[in-house]
N, C-alpha and C positions, 0 to 999 in steps of 0.2 A: 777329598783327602784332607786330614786334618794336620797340621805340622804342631807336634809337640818338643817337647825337650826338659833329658831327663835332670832332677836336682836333688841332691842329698841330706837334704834338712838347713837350719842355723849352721850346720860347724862348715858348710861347701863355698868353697869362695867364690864359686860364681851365682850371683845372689839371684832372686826372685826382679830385684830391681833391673840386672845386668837382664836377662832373659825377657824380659817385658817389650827392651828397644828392639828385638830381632825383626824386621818387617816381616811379617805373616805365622808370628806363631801365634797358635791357639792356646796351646794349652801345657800343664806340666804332668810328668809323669815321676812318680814317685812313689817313696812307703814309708811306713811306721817300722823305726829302725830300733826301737829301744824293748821291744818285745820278744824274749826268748824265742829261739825257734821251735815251735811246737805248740806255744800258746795261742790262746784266741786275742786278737786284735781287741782292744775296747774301743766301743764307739766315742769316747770321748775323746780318745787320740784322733781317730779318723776325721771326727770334726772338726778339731783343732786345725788339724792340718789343714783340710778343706780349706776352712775360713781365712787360714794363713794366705795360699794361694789366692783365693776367690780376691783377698781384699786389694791383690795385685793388678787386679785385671783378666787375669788367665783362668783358664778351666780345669779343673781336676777330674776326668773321667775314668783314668788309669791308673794300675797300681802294677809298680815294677820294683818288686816280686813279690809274692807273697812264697817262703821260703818252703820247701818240701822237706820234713826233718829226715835225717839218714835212717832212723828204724824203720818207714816206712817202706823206705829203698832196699830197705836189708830184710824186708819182712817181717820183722820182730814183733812179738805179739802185744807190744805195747803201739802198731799200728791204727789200732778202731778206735783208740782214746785219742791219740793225734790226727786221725781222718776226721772225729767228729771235731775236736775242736779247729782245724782245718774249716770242716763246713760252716761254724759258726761264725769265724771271720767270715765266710761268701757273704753269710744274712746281713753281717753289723756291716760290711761294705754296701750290701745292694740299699740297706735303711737310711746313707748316709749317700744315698745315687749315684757309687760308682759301678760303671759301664765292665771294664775288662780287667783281666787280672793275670798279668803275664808272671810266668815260673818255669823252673826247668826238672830235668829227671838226673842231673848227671852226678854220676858219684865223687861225693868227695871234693871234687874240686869242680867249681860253677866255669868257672874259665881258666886258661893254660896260656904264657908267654913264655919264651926264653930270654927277654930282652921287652925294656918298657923304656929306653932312651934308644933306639937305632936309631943312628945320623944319616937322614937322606940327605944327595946329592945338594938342594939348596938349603941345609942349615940344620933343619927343624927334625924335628925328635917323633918318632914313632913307638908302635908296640909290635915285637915282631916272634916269630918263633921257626925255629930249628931243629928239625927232626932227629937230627944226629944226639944234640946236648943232649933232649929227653931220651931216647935209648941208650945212652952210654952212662944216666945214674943212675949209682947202684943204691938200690930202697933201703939195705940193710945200714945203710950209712946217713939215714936220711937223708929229705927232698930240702936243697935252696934254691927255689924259684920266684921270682918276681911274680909277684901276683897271685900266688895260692892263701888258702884262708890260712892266716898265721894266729887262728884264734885255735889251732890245735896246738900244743903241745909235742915237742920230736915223737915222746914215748904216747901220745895218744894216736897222731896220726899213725902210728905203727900197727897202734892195735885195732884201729879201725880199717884197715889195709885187710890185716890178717881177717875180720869177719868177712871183708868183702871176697875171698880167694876161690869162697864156695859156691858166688853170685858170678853164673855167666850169661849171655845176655837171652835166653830165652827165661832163666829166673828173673832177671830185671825186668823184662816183660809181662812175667806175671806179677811181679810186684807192683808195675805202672797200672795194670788192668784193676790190682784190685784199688787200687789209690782212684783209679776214675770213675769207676764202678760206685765207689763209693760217697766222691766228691760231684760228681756232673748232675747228678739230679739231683742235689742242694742247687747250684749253677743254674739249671733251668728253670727250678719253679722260684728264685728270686732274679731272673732278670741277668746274669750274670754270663759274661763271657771268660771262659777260660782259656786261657794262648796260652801256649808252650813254645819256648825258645828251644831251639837246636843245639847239641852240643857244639861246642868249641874248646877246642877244633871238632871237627867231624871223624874222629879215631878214638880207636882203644889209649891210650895211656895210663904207665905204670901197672898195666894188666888189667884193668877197671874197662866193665863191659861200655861201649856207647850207643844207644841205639835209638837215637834222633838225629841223625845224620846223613840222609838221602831223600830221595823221591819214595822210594819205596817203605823205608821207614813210615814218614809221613803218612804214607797213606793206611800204611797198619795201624796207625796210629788213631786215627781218624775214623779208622770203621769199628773200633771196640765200642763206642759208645758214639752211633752215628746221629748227632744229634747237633747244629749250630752250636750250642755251648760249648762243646769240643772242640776246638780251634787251635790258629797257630801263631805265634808271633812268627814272622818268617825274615829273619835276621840274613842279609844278602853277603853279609861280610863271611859270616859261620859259616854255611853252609857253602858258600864260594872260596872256602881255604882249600877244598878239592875239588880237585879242576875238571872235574864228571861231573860235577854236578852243573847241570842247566837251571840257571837261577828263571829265565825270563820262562823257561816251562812250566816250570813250581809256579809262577806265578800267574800264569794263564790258569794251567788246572783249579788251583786249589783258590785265588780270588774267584776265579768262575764260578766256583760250588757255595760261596758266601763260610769260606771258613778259616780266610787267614781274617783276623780281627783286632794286628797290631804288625807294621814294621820297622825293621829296623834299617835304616839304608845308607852301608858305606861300601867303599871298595873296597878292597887287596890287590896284593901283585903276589900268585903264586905260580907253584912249581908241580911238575907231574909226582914228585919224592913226596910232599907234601907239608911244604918250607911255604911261609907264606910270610909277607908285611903290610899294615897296616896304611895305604894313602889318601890325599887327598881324597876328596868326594867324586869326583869328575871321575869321568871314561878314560880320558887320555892318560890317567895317572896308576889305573889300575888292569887287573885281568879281567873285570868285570864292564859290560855294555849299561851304565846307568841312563843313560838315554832309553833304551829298549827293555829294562828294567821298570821305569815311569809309564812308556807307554802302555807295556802290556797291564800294569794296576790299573791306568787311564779305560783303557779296552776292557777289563772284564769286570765295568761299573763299580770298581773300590771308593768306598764311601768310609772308612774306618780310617783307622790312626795310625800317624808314622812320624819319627824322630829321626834326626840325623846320629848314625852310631859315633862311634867313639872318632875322634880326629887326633889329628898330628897337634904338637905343641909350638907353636909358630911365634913367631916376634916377643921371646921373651918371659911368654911365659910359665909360669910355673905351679903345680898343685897337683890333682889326682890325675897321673897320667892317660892318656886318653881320653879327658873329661875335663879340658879345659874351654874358654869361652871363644874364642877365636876363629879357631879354625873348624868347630860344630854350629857356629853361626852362618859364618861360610858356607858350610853343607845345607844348612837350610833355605838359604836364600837359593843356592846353586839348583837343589831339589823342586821350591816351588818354583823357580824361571822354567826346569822340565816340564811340571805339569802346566805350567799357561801356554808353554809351545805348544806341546803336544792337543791342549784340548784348544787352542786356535786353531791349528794346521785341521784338526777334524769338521772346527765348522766352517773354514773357509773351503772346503771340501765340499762339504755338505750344499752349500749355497753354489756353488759350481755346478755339485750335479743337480 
C-alpha cells in the first residue's frame, strides 16, 4: 500500500513542505489545473510539476483527475475531438511516468454537499449532506450549494441542465462506453491505469442520471472494456453514503481481480434516507468498519495507492474545506497503524501455524 496525499498546486496552503513531515507518506497525487477542460495536457506542465514534487522528496505516480469534458457526457459530436485529445494527455502522462489517472462520469456536478462547516459534537467542522435540502430546490430558481462548480454561470448552468433532461442513465452508459471504448486502448498500450471515482453521493440529483454507484454498477463498469487499465478508484466514503452498499465486499471482489488501482479511504456516518456526514478516519467515528476495510485490501494482495479522503477541520484551522492538513494527516498515520496491524497479526499467525 502506498500512502499518498492529495495537493492543489502553489495557491493550496498546505504545502509540499507541510506533506513531506507526514510519517509514511509516499507520494502526491495531483493535476495540471490551468488547462481548459477538453484540452491536451502539455508535457512541459507535466514535468514541471513532476520535478516540483520530486524535488520534495515525494513521488508523483498519480493524477487526480484528469477532467471528462460534459459533450462527452452528453454525446455531442464534438466527443472524438475531446476523446482524442483525452488520449493524448494518457501518451504525454505515461512519457512523463505516470502510473494512474483517476476521473469521474458524473454530470455536472463532480461532488454534492449541503453543508461544508457542520459542527460536530467536539468542535470541529465537517462536510455533510441532507436529502431533504437537495429535493426541496427548485432548479427553475437556481442551485446555492456549497461546493458545486461555480465556474457556471445561473443562466449556463440552466442551459446545461436542460441538455442533460434527454440523457437517462442507460444514454449515460452509452456515452461512458463510447468515452472507454475510446480512451482504454490509448491506456494500455502506454502503460496507463485508468480509475474512475464513484459518484457522490451515490444517487440521482437534480434529475441527473448517476451510474457509479454500487457493486453492480462497478462491475458493468468493468466489463465493457475488460482489461486491467479499466479500473476504479474505489472511494469508501462515496460509495458508503448508502448504507447497502458493502464497502469491505467491493473490496475483496474487485482488489481480488487487480482492478481497483487507487483508494480513497475515509469514513461517514449515514442514514438508511440517505443523509450522510463526513468523520474522523477511525471506525468508531463512523458507519463504516475501516479496520475490516484495511484488512480485506491487506487480504486480496493490494499493492496500489491510497490517500486519506477529505477530513474534518480540527484545531483551528482554516482553507479548502475538507482538505485541510490536520486532520488528513491524522487519517494517514491512523490508516498506515491499520495496515502494520493487520500484516503483523498475519505473520505472527503464520509463524504459529
Amino acid at each position: 500500500m502506498k500512502m499518498t496525499f492529495r495537493w492543489y498546486g502553489d495557491s493550496d496552503p498546505v504545502t509540499l513542505d507541510y506533506i513531506r513531515q507526514i510519517p509514511g507518506m509516499d507520494g502526491i497525487v495531483s493535476a495540471v489545473y490551468d488547462v481548459p477542460v477538453g484540452e491536451t495536457w502539455p508535457v512541459e506542465k507535466i514535468k514541471a510539476l513532476k520535478a516540483k514534487i520530486e524535488s520534495h522528496g515525494l513521488k508523483f505516480d498519480v493524477i487526480e483527475s484528469v477532467p471528462v469534458h460534459e459533450d462527452i457526457k452528453l454525446g455531442k459530436p464534438s466527443r472524438d475531438r475531446l476523446i482524442a485529445n483525452y488520449a493524448q494527455t494518457l501518451r504525454n502522462l505515461a512519457a512523463c511516468d505516470l502510473k494512474v489517472v483517476c476521473y469521474n462520469f458524473m454530470p455536472v456536478f463532480d461532488w454534492t454537499r449541503t453543508t461544508l462547516e457542520m459542527v460536530l459534537p467536539d468542535g470541529s467542522t465537517t462536510l455533510g449532506f441532507d436529502v431533504d435540502v437537495v429535493d426541496k430546490i427548485d432548479l427553475s430558481k437556481g442551485i446555492d450549494l456549497p461546493g458545486w462548480d461555480a465556474s457556471y454561470k445561473p443562466e449556463e448552468l440552466k442551459a446545461l441542465l436542460a441538455e442533460y433532461a434527454s440523457i437517462d442513465e442507460e444514454k449515460l452508459w452509452a456515452n461512458l462506453t463510447y468515452f472507454l471504448k475510446g480512451v482504454i486502448p490509448t491506456a494500455d498500450e502506454v502503460g496507463i491505469k485508468m480509475a474512475i471515482h464513484p459518484d457522490d453521493p451515490p444517487r440521482p440529483i437534480f434529475g441527473l442520471p448517476r451510474i457509479v454507484k454500487n457493486r453492480a454498477d462497478l462491475k458493468r463498469l468493468l466489463a465493457i472494456v475488460d482489461t486491467p487499465a479499466n479500473g476504479l478508484t474505489l472511494c469508501s466514503g462515496s460509495l458508503g453514503a448508502d448504507s447497502k452498499n458493502d464497502i469491505v465486499a467491493m473490496v475483496r471482489e474487485f482488489a481480488g481481480q487487480g482492478r481497483i488501482h487507487f483508494a480513497h479511504l475515509r469514513n461517514v456516518k449515514n442514514n438508511e434516507r440517505g443523509d450522510f456526514f463526513e468523520t474522523g478516519h477511525r471506525s468508531e467515528d463512523g458507519s463504516l468498519d475501516m479496520g475490516e476495510i484495511i484488512r480485506a485490501y491487506y487480504e486480496a494482495g493490494f499493492e496500489g495507492y491510497v490517500r486519506p479522503d477529505h477530513g474534518r477541520m480540527i484545531w483551528g484551522e482554516t482553507g479548502k474545506p475538507g482538505y485541510g492538513l490536520y486532520d488528513r494527516a491524522l487519517g494517514a498515520v491512523y490508516l498506515n497503524g491499520l495496515w502494520e496491524g493487520v500484516a503483523k497479526a498475519k505473520k505472527a499467525g503464520e509463524k504459529r501455524a
